[in-house]
C-alpha positions in Angstrom: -13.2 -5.3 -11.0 -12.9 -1.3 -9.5 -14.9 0.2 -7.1 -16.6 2.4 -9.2 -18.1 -1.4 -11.4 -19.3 -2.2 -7.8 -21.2 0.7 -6.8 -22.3 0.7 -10.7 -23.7 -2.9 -10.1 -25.1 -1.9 -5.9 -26.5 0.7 -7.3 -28.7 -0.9 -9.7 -30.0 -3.5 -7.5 -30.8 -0.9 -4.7 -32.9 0.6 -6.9 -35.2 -2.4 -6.9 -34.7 -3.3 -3.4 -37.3 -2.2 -0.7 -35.3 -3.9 2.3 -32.0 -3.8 3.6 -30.9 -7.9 3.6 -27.7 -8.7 6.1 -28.0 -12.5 4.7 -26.4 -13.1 1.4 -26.8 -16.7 -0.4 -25.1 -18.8 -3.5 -26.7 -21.6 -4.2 -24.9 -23.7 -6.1 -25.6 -27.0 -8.9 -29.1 -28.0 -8.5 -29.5 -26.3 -5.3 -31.4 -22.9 -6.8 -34.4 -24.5 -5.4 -34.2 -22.4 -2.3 -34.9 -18.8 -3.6 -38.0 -20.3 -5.1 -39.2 -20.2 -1.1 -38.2 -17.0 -1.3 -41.1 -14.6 -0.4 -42.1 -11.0 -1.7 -39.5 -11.9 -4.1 -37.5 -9.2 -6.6 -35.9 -11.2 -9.3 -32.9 -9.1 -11.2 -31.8 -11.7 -14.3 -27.9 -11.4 -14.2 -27.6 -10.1 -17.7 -29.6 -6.8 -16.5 -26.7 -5.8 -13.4 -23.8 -4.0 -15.0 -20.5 -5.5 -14.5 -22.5 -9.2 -13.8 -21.0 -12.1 -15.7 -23.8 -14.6 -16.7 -24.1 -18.1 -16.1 -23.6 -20.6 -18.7 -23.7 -24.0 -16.8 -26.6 -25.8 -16.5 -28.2 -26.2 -13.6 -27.8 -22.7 -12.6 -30.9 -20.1 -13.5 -28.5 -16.8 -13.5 -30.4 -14.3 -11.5 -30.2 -12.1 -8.2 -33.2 -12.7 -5.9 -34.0 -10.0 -3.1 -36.8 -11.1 -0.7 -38.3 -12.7 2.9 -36.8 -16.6 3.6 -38.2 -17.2 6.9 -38.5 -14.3 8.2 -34.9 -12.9 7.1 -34.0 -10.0 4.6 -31.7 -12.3 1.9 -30.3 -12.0 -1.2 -30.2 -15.2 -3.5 -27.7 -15.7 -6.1 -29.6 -18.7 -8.0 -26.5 -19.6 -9.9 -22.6 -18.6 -9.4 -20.0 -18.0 -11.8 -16.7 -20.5 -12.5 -13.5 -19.8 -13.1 -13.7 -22.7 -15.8 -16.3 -20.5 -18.0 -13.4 -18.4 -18.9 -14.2 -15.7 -16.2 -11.2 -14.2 -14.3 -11.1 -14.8 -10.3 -12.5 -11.0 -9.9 -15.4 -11.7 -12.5 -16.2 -15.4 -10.4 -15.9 -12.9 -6.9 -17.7 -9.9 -8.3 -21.0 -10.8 -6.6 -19.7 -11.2 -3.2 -17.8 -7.5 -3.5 -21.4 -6.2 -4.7 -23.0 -8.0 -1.3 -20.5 -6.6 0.8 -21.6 -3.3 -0.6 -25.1 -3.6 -0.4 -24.5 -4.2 3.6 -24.4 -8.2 3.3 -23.2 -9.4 6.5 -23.3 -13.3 6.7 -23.2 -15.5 3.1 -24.2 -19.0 3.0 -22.3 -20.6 0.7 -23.8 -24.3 -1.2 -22.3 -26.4 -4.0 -22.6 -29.9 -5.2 -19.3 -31.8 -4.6 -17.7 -35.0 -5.0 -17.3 -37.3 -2.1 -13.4 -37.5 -1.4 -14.0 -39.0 1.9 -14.9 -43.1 1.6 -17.7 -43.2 4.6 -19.2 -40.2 2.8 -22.5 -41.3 0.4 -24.1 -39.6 -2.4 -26.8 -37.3 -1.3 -24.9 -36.7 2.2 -24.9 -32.5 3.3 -21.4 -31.5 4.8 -21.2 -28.6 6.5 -17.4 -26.9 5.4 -15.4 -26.3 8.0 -12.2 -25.7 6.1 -11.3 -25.4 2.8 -8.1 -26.0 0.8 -6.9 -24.3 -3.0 -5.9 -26.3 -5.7 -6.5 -23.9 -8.2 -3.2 -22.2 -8.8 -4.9 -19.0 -8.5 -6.0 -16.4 -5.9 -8.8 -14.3 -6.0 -6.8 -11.8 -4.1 -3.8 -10.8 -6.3 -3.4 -7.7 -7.7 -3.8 -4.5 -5.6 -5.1 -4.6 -2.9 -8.1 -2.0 -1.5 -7.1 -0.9 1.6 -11.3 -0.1 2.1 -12.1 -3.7 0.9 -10.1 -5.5 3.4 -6.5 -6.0 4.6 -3.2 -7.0 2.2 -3.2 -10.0 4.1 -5.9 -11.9 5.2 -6.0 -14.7 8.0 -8.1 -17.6 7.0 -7.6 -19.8 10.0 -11.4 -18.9 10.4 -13.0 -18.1 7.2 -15.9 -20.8 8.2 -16.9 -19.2 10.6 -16.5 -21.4 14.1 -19.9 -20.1 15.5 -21.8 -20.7 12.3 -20.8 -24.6 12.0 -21.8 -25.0 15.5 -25.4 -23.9 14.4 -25.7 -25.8 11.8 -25.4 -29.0 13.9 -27.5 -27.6 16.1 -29.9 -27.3 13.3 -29.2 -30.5 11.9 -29.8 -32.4 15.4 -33.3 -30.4 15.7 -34.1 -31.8 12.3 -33.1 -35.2 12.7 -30.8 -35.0 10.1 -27.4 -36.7 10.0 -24.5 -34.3 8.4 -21.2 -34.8 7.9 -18.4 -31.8 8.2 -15.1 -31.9 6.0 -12.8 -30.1 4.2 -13.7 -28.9 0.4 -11.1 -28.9 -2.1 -11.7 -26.4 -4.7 -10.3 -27.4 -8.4 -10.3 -25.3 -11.4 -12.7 -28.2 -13.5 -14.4 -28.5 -16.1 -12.6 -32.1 -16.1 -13.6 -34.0 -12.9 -10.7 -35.5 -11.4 -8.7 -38.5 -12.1 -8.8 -41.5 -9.6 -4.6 -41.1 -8.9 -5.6 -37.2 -8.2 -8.7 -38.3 -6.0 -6.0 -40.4 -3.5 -3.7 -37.0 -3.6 -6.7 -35.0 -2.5 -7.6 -37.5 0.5 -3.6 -37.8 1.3 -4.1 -34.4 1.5 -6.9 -34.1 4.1 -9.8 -33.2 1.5 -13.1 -34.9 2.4 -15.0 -33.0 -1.2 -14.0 -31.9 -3.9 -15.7 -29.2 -6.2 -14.9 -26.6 -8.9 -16.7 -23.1 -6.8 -16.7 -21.8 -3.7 -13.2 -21.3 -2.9 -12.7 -18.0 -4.2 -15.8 -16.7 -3.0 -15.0 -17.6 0.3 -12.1 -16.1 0.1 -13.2 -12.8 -0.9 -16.0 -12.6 1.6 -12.8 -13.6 4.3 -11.1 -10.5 2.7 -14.1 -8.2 3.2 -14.8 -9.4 6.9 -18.1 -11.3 6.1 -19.1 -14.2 8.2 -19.2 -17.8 5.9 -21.4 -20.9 6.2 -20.5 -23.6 4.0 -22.5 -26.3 3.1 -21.6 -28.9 0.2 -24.4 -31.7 -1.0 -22.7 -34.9 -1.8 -24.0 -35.2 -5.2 -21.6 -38.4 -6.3 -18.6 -40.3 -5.1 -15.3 -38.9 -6.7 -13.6 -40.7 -9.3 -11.9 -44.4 -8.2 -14.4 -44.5 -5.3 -17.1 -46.5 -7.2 -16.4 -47.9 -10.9 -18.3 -45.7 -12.9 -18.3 -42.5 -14.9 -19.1 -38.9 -13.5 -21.8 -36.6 -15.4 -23.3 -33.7 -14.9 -27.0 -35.2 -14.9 -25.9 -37.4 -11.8 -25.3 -34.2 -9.8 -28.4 -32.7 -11.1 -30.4 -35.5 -10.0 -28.8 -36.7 -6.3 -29.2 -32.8 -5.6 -32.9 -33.2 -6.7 -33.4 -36.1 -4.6 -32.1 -34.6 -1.6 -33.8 -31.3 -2.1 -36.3 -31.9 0.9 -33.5 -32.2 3.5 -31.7 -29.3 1.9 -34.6 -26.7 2.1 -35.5 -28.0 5.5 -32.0 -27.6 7.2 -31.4 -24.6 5.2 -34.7 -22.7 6.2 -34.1 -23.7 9.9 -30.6 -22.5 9.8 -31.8 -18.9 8.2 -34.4 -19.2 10.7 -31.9 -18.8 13.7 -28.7 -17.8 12.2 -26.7 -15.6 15.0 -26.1 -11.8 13.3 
């Protein structure tokens, strides 16, 4: 996607806007729930933003939300695009090249995952702190816009240091016990096999998902600041004997959606700009 599909896309949205957010968020499988707390809310249905893929996976309500989350300026994606919809890696990335140019600052990124990681449980939050990409792809090939960010970007810190280091400072204030890993992004729709599960550990992954990955990497490219969080929604496959579904991330994200608002809002609450 050009520049000139961006600023088509910014400019449409900052026509609704009445605030200038600095806070971006995607909220991934079952985790929407948050820009329902959203207050003074705008709500933009993807389908209406030129350029905007929509989402087809359930679970995800396909709309931009622009509004007060305490006491913050955000903007909500409630629902992300996947590369396994049949959208190309600049379609999935779009929305983060469309934050950066509305003035976006810091993203919070969430997703459901599978738990790679045996001590890890279902309904367990992990705050990211690296990530690794299994998905044969890049979001950065192609040409590269000198204005958008360098040809070569260092991701030794694309989770950004100071950001984890809030969120357990969050989490401790809370009460709440989190775990930290790293997420292993796959292409999907298949969940994994058990043999590829073992790889993935061998590998140093502690989840495993089918997002995130690229949008990180394109909000590394355009110098915005990343918190990750991932809700353990089930154990990945081998772990436990039984099948993986859809439903069964749907539902453990449902049943941890208390702890999830809670450490989210306290982390929006305080997050360092």
């Amino acid at each position: 996607m050009n520049n000139t599909a961006v600023q088509e896309a910014s400019s449409h949205i900052q026509e609704k806007m009445t605030t200038t957010p600095k806070i971006g968020l995607i909220l991934g499988s079952g985790l929407g729930v948050l820009g329902e707390k959203i207050k003074n809310q705008i709500t933009i249905p993807y389908k209406d933003i030129p350029h905007f893929p929509e989402s087809t996976v359930s679970g995800h309500k396909g709309q931009l939300i622009i509004g007060n989350l305490e006491g913050k300026q955000v903007v909500a994606m409630q629902g992300r695009f996947h590369y396994y919809e049949g959208y190309s890696m600049q379609q999935v990335t779009f929305p983060v090249r469309v934050m950066k140019h509305l003035g976006i600052e810091s993203v919070i990124v969430t997703n459901a995952a599978g738990g790679i990681n045996t001590s890890f449980s279902p309904g367990n939050l992990m705050v990211i702190t690296d990530h690794i990409n299994n998905m044969g792809i890049n979001p950065l090939i192609g040409k590269n816009d000198d204005q958008s960010g360098v040809r070569f970007p260092d991701m030794s810190q694309a989770y950004d240091k100071e950001y984890i280091k809030h969120a357990e400072a969050c989490a401790s204030k809370l009460g709440l016990s989190i775990k930290k890993g790293v997420y292993v992004g796959n292409t999907g729709p298949a969940y994994e096999t058990p043999a590829e599960v073992r790889m993935l550990r061998l590998l140093g992954g502690d989840a495993v998902g089918m997002s995130t990955v690229p949008e990180v990497m394109v909000a590394a490219h355009a110098g915005i600041r990343v918190l990750g969080i991932s809700c353990i929604s089930n154990m990945a496959a081998g772990i436990l004997d039984q099948p993986l579904t859809h439903s069964e991330v749907i539902e453990t994200t449902e049943k941890v959606r208390g702890d999830f608002l809670n450490f989210l809002k306290e982390i929006i609450n305080t997050l360092p700009q």
